[in-house]
C-alpha positions, 0 to 999 in steps of 0.5 A: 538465563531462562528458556525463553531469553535463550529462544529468543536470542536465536530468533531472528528480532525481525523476520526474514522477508520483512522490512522495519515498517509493514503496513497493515489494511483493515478491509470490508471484504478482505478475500475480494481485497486479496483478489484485488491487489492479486490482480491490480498489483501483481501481488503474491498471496502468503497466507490467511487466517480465517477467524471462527466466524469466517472474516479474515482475521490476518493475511499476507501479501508480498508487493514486489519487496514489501510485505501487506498484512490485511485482515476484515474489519473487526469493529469490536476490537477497535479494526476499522475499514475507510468506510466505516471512518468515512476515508482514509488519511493513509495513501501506500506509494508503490514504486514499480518498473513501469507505473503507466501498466500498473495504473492502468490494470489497477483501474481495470481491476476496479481501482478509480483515479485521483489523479492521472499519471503525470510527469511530476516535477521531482522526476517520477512518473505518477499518479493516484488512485483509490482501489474498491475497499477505500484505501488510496495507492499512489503509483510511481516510476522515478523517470529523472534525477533532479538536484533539490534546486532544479526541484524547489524551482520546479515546485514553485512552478508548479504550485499556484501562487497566493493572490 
């Protein structure tokens, strides 16, 4: 067995703290990013680390349970921000203790509104927005437990049919 094989077996494969998935956003102006999700979401800043050039190269932020990673857009190694891409295909879902607070400071910090929160028909309080560097965040509350039947009757009262 090498020394590394044996280091390894006493590391931990996923860090404590961490979840299997961690979301990483490539940001313009990832200190004003940090601030930001300090603000709107009541993040808690682990750490940064600045590159040579100053930019952000990687930070960490802890969400209630979850870990962000974040860093600066890095065009020429391939990172970049909604911008630069012209959007985002990616929205992150917070599930927070009461989503109408949450909505609201994540608007007074800067955040702008998809879609006001709503009670929607699979039992959660919710809404959208898009916060100041392009990445969309939908914000929910579960408020009901409902069976699949109640939902999918739910949904089809809800969805707009096809003339």
């Amino acid at each position: 067995m090498t020394q590394s094989t044996s280091a390894a077996r006493s590391v931990r494969p996923i860090p404590e703290g961490y979840h299997t998935v961690t979301p990483t956003l490539i940001i313009q102006g990832a200190a004003q990013a940090i601030d930001f999700y300090v603000r709107a979401f009541g993040a808690k800043e682990l750490g940064r680390m600045p590159s040579p050039d100053g930019r952000i190269a990687h930070a960490e932020l802890q969400i209630g349970d979850a870990r962000l990673m974040l860093a600066d857009e890095f065009p020429e190694m391939g990172g970049r921000a909604p911008q630069t891409l012209g959007g985002t295909p990616v929205s992150l879902h917070l599930y927070v203790e009461d989503a109408d607070a949450v909505f609201q400071r994540a608007v007074n910090a800067g955040a702008t509104v998809l879609q006001p929160l709503e009670d929607a028909f699979w039992g959660d309080r919710y809404g959208r927005l898009t916060d100041p560097f392009g990445h969309q965040w939908s914000i929910g509350t579960h408020i009901e437990d409902i069976s699949e039947a109640e939902m999918r009757q739910r949904m089809q009262a809800f969805t707009p049919s096809s003339a």
